[in-house]
N, C-alpha and C positions, 0 to 999 in steps of 0.2 A: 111671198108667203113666209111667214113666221116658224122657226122648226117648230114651235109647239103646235102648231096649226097645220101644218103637213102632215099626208098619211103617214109616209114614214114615219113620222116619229116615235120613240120610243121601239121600232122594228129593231131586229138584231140581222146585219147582213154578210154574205161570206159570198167575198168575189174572189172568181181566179180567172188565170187569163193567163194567153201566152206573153210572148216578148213587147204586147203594145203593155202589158201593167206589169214592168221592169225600171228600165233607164230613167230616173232622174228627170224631170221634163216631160216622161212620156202621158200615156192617158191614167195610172194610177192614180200621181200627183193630184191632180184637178179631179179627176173621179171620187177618188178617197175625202176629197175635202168639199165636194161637192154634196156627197152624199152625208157627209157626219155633218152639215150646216144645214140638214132638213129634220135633222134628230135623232137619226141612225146611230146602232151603233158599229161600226165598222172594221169587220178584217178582208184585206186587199192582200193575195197571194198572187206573183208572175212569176211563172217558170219559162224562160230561151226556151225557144225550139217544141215545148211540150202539146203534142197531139192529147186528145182526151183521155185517149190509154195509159198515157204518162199518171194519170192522177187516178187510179185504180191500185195502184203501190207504191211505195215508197221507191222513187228512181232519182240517179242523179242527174242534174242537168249543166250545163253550161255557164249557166248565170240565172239570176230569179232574186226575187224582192220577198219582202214581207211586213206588212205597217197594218199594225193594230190598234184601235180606237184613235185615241188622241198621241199615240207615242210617237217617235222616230220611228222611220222604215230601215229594216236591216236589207241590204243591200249587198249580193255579192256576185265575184263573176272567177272567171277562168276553174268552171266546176269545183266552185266550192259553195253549190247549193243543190239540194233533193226536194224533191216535191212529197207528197203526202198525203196517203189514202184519202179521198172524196170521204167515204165513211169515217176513218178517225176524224177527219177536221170538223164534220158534222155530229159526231159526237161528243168531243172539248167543246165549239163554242155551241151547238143547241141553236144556230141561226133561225128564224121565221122562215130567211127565203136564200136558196144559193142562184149567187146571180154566176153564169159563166159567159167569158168573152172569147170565144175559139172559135176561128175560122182559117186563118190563114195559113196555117200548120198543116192545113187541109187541101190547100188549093191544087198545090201540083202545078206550080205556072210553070214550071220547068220542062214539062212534059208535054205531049201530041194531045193526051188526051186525061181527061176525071179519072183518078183511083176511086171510082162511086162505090162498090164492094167494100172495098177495106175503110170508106170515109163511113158508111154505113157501120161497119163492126166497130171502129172508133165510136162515134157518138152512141149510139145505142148501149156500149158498154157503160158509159157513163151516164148515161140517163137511168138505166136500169140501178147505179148504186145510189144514184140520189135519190131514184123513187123508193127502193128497200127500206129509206130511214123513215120514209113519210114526210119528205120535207120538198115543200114549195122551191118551183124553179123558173127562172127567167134566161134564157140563154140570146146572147145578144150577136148577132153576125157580124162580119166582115164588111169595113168602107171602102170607101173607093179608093183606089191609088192612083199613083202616074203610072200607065204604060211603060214598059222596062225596067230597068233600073236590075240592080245584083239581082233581084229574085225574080224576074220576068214576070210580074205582077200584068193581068189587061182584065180589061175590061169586061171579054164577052167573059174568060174563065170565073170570073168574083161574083156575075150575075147567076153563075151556073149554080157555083158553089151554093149561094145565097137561097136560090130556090130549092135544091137541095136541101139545107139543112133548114129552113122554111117547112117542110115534110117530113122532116125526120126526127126533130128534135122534142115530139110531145112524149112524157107528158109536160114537159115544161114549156114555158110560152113562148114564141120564137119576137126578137125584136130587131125589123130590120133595117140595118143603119145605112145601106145602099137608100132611104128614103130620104134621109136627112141631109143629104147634098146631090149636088150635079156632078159628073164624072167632071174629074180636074179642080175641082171647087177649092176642094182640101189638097193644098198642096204638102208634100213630102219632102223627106232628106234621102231617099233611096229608094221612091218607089212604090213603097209596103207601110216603112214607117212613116205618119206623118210629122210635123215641122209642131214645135210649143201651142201655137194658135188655134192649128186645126185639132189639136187634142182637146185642147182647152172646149172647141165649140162638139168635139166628140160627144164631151164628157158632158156640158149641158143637155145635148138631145138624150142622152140614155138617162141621165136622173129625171126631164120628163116623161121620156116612155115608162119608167118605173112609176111614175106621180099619178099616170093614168092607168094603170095596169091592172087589167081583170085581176090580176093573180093577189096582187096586192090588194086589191080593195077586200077581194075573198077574206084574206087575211085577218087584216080589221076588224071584218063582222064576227069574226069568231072569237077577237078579245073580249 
């Protein structure tokens, strides 16, 4: 499909995302350039580590990205980057639709059991500032990993997670990326993150989950 023939096009979108839309190679890269080649036009923000409470204020983080439209990505790490209110960033660029990628920051694989309560206060915090502005949202879950690895990433916990915030996440529309492979499919460098390829095929399936998107098409009709 043609950008000028895409719904996208001509959309204005604001993606954030934990540590997968950071590193150089990771799913920004391909996502960002996925998306502005259907006619978007595109800011991709990654903040390390950042739970969705992180982006209710301005907090510092570990490392996080930043690449707007067609420019270079500003790029930094060892906390010399902050995140930035949901509401300012939705009030600079005036986006159609805030896409969010936050799952893993959630999962707790470390743990016996789901922080469900506090994953709950997380996301609903941040759904509540996107919905204040009036602005359209797509929030896209967590894929599969390998089994172990530094953050103890499995299976049944990512499924939990997944249907969790599958429940939790309206009013914006939940997109679930557990659908888009088999467990092990997409391999990893640790686990959690995936390996250039599997990003790369990440970032395909979410630009068509977007292509078909109730939320989107709504949109459209109101241009």
């Amino acid at each position: 499909m043609s950008a000028s023939a895409s719904i996208l096009a001509g959309l204005t979108l604001l993606v954030i995302g934990e540590s997968h839309m950071t590193v150089p190679g990771f799913l920004r890269e391909p996502l960002h350039a996925s998306l502005t080649a259907q006619g978007a036009k595109v800011h991709s923000i990654g903040a390390c580590g950042a739970s969705p409470s992180r982006w209710l204020k301005a907090q510092p983080v570990d490392c996080g990205a930043d690449q707007a439209g067609a420019g270079a990505p500003v790029v930094k790490s060892h906390k010399g980057f902050s995140t930035t209110a949901i509401t300012d960033l939705i009030r600079t660029d005036k986006p159609d639709l805030v896409v969010v990628i936050i799952g893993d920051t959630m999962g707790s694989y470390d743990k016996p059991s789901f922080a469900k309560t506090w994953a709950w206060q997380e996301v609903t915090g941040l759904t509540k500032a996107i919905a204040s502005t009036n602005t359209a949202c797509v929030w896209v879950g967590p894929a599969w990993g390998t089994p172990g690895g530094k953050y103890f990433k499995n299976d049944a916990r990512v499924q939990q997670l997944s249907h969790f915030l599958s429940s939790n996440v309206a009013p914006c529309d939940y997109v679930d990326s557990l659908k888009f492979s088999k467990p092990g499919q997409w391999t990893t460098v640790d686990g959690q993150h995936l390996t250039q390829s599997s990003y790369a095929s990440w970032s395909r399936a979410i630009t068509n989950a977007l292509l078909k998107s109730t939320v989107v098409n709504q949109i459209k009709k109101k241009q």
